[in-house]
N, C-alpha and C positions, 0 to 999 in steps of 0.2 A: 272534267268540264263537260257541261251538258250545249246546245244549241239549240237555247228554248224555236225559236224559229230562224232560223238561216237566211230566208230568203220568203220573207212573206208577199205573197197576191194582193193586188192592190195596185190601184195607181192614184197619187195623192191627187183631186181636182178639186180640193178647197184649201189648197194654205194658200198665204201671203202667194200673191203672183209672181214674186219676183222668185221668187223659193216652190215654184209649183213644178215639181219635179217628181217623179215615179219613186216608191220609199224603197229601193232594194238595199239597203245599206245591210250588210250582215251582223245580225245580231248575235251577241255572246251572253251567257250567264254563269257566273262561276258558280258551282255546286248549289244550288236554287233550291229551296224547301218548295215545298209541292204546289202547286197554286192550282187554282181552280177560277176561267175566266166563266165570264156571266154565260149563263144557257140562253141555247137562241130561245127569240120568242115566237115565233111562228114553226110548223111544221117541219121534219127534217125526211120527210117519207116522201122516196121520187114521185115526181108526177110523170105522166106519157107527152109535156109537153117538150118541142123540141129548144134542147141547148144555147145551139150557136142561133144569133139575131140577125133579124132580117131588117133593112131600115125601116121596111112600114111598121115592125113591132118597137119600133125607140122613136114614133111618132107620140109627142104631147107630154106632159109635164111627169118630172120625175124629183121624186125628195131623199135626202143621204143624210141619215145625221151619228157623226163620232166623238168620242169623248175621251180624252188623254189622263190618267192619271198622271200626277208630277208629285215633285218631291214636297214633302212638307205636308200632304192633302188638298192640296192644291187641285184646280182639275182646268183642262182648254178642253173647251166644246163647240166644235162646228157646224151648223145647221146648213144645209145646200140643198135650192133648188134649181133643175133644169128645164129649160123649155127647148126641144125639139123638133123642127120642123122638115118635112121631105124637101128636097129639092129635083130630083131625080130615082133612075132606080135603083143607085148604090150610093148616094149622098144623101146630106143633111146639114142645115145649119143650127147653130145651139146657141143659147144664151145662156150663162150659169151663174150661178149670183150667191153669196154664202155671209153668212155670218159669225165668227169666231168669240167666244167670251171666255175669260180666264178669271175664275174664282178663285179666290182663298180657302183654307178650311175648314171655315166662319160660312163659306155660302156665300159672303160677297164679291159682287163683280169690283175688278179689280181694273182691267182694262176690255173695251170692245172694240174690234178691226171688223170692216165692210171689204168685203172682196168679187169681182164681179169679171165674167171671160165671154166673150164674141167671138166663133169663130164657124168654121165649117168637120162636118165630121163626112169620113169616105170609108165605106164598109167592103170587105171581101166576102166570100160565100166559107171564105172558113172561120168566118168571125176575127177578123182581123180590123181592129178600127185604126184611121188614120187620123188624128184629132189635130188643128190648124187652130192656131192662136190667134187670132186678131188683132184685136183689143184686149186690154185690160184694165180692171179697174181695183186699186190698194190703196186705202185709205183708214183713216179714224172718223171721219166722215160718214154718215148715212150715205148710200147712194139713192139718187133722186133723178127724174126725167132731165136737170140740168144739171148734171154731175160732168164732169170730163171724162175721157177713158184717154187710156195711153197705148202709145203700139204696143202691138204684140212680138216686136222683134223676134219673128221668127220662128216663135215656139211652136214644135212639134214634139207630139208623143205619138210612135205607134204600139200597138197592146192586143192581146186579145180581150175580148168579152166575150161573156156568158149570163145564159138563164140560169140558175138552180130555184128552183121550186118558185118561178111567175117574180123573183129578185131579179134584178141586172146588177151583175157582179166588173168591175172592172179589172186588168190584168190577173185575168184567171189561168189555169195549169189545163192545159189539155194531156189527154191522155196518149203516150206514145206503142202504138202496138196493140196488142191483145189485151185484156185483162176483166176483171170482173172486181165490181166493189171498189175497192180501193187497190188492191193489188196490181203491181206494173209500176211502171216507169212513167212518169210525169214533165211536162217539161212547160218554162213561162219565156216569153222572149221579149224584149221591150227595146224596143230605140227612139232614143230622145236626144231632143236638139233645138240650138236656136241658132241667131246671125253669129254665135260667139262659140260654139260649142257643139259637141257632137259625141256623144256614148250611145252603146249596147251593153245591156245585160243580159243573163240566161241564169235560171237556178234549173236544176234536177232534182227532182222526190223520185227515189226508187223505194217500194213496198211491199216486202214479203208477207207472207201469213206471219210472223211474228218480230220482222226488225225492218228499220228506215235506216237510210244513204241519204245526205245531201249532198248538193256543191253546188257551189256560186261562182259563175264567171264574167271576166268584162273584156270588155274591145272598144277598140277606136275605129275599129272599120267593120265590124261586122265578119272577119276574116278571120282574125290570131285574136285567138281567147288566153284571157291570163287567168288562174283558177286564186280565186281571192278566197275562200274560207271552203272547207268542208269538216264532214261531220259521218258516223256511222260506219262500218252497219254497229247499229245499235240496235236493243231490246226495244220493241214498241206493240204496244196493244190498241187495238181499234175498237171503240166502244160507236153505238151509234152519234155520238155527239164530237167526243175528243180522239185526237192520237195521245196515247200515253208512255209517254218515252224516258227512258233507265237511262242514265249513268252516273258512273262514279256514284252510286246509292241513294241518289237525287231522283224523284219521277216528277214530271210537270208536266200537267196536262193543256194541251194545243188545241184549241177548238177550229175547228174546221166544216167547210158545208161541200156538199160531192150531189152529183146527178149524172148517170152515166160516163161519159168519157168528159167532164167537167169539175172542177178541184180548187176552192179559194181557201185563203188560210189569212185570216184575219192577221194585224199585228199586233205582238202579245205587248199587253196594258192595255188595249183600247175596250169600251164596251159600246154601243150601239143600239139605237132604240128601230132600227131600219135595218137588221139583222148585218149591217158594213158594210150592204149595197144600195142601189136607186131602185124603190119604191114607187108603184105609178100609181098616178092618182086618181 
């Protein structure tokens, strides 16, 4: 059994709001024939600029857009734009608004959902965002200047973020310790919550010159980790684009983006016309 991705980077901020939750759920694949996800489209060569964001750099409008394969050739595709505002020197308010369309494999729209979030964002200097729910708005409905929104009952995500190459990537891997390239130990930490609920997660990427380690863990308090899947050391090779990882005879390549002590990892089926981060515009 291979773990095409264990624990991918990311934190979902276009589904359904009532479902707008961080995607750590660990993924399995039994013995997978090789796949090959879409190549980025923009440059994968570090730039000298720096990683972790600053709020006045997540000041003004920002575009995401993801697209799911489904079964059948089916495809859900999400368009989201953000608007950002300063409010201080480590805050911001947001407004985020998306639109989802789910085609057959005919190419027609089948169904369209409007989804739209109001809230406050609070930053740390280690790139740590605190994102506050508001409003929301979930609907079949266009959204329009007299649309309703509904509370945000509470919803919080905290996450890190990062730049890779002039992208804003959200719940990125930072690097734990030394390391060069890809090499070292990785780590993602996420806690999310609302008036009804409250989890932590953590995955680990450890990377030698030639095998990966995962594991995924969860808490209820941020204290006692339960270890819900792991995976490795397995065979993996680092090509500039993908990880390419062995077992059981099976290779399936992981596409990934990295810049210095910074490490996203898409989740496998999606492809992305905004590399599967916020784009400024």
């Amino acid at each position: 059994m291979i773990l095409a991705l264990l624990f991918a980077s990311g934190c979902d901020t276009g589904s359904s709001a009532g479902d707008d939750k961080t995607d750590t759920t660990p993924t399995t694949t039994e013995t997978p024939a090789a796949t090959t996800p879409s190549t980025p489209t923009s440059p994968t060569t570090p730039t000298t600029e720096s990683t972790i964001p600053t709020i006045d750099s997540l000041v003004g409008t920002w575009d995401l857009q993801t697209c799911d394969a489904l079964r059948g050739g089916n495809t859900h595709t999400t368009t989201r734009e953000m608007e950002i505002t300063k409010t201080g020197p480590t805050t911001a308010t947001f407004i985020m608004t998306a639109t989802s369309v789910d085609k057959d494999s005919a190419g027609a729209v089948v169904d369209t959902w409007y989804m739209g979030q109001k809230g406050t964002f609070s930053l740390t200097t280690e790139g740590i965002l605190t994102k506050s729910v508001l409003e929301i708005y979930d609907s079949r409905d266009p959204l329009t200047a007299s649309s309703t929104w509904d509370d945000g009952e509470g919803m919080t995500q905290v996450y890190p973020i990062g730049f890779i190459n002039s992208i804003l990537y959200d719940g990125v891997y930072y690097r734990q310790g030394s390391g060069t390239g890809l090499t070292g130990t990785w780590k993602l930490l996420i806690h999310e919550g609302d008036d009804y609920y409250e989890e932590f997660t953590r995955g680990t990427i450890t990377l030698t010159s030639d095998t990966i380690t995962q594991l995924s863990e969860e808490s209820d308090d941020g204290t006692t980790w339960t270890v819900t899947a792991s995976f490795g050391p397995a065979p993996c090779t680092v090509t500039t684009t993908f990880l390419q990882i062995t077992s059981s005879g099976a290779t399936q390549e992981i596409l990934y983006y990295q810049q210095g002590n910074c490490l996203f990892l898409p989740r496998t089926g999606e492809t992305s016309t905004t590399n599967f981060g916020w784009v400024k515009r």
